[in-house]
N, C-alpha and C positions, 0 to 999 in steps of 0.2 A: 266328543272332545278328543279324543284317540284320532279320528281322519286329521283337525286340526295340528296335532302335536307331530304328526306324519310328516304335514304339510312342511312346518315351519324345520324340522328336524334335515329335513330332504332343500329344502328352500339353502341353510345355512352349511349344510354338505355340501352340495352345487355352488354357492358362493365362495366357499374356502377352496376344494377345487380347481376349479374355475380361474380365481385370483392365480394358484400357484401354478396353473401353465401358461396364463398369458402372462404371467413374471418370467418366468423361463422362458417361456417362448420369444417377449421381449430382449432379452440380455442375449439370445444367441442370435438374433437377426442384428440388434443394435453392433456386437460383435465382429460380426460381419462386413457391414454398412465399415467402422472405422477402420478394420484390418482393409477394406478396398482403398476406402480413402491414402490409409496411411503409403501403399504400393503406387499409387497414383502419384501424391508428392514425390517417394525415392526416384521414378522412372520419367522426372521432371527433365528433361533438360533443352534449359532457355537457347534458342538458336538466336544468331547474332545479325545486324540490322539489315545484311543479305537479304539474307534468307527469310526474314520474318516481313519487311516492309518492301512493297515496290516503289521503286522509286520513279519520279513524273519527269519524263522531258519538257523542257522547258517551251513553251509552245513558241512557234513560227508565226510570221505574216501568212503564210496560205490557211493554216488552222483555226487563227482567229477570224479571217475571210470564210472559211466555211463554214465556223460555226454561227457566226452573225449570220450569215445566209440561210441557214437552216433555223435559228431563231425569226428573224425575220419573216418565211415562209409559214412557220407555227401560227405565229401572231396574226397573220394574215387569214389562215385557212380558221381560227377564232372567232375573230372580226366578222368573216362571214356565217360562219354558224349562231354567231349572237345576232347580228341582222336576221336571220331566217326564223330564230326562234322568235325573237320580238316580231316580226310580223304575222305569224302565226298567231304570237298570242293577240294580238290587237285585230286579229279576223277574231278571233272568239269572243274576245270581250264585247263584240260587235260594233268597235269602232268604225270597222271596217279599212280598205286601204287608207293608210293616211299618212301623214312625212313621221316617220316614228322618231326623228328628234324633237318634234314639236309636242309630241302625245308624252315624251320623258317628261321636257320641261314643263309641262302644265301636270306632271303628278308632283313633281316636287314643289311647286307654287302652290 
């Protein structure tokens, strides 16, 4: 009965303890944590729409040209990578070579 009373004597020591340093221990980190906060807000200051945002030139006729040309060439170099893989896969499925718009339209039928 004695190991028991030990136990429990040692068990509610170590809990009470325990509690009051991670209480303390909480309160000076939490402390902490808002005194940074609080330095952070004071050493605020908002720059004005300069300096914070860039602002867009307005685009040109050669820039909208080049960028449709460079879309265009995307969509392209696409196009053929979906070609290549559709017939890839319709070698495997063991279709074998065959018009792969005609192999689409009869999965969707």
């Amino acid at each position: 009965m004695s190991q028991s009373d030990n136990f429990l004597s040692g068990f509610l020591l170590g809990s009470i303890l325990g509690g009051a340093v991670g209480g303390v221990l909480g309160v000076v980190v939490a402390s902490r944590l808002s005194s940074n906060e609080a330095d952070e807000k004071n050493n605020f200051k908002p720059l004005d729409d300069k300096g914070r945002k860039r602002r867009l030139a307005a685009p040109t006729e050669e820039s909208i040209e080049m960028a449709r040309r460079g879309l265009e060439d995307k969509i392209a170099q696409l196009n053929d990578a979906i070609d290549d893989v559709r017939q890839q896969l319709s070698n495997v499925d063991g279709n074998g070579p065959s018009d792969p718009d005609n192999a689409i339209a009869s999965d969707i039928n």
